[in-house]
C-alpha positions, 0 to 999 in steps of 0.5 A, a space after each residue: 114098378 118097384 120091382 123095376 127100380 131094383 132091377 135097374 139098381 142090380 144092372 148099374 151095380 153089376 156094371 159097376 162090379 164089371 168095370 171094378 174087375 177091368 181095373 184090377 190088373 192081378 188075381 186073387 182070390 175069386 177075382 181070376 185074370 186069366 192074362 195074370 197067372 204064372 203056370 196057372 196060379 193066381 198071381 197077386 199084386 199087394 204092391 199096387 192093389 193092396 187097398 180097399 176101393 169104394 166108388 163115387 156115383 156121379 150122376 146118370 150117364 157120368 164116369 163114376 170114380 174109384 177112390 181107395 184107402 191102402 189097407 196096413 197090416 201090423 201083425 201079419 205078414 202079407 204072402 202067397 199062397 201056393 196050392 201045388 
């Protein structure tokens, strides 16, 4: 019955995990869109999805909701990598 429970947790994580990737309107790193490459580079979008995002759980069966904390950076500059 315990090893049940786990499962039920991993499958609510695993949708949580799918709908977090349907949000994300960009690609980077192991996160890849395949509608958001140029020439078949990953293209990042820092303007909008430069942020960290943590997710409320609402209850059984209700919306969960995302809140995000934009990330600084102070000694480095944010850029693109190119691997062609």
């Amino acid at each position: 019955l315990e090893k049940a429970g786990r499962v039920a947790d991993f499958i609510e994580l695993g949708e949580l995990m799918c709908r977090d990737a349907l949000e994300r309107r960009e690609s980077c790193g192991g996160h890849y869109r395949e509608e958001y490459q140029e020439d078949g580079e990953a293209k990042r979008d820092d303007e909008n999805f430069s942020h960290v995002a943590a997710w409320e759980w609402n209850g059984t069966g209700k919306v969960q909701t995302r809140h995000i904390e934009q990330l600084k950076f102070d000694n480095i500059k944010l850029a693109t990598r190119s691997y062609k």
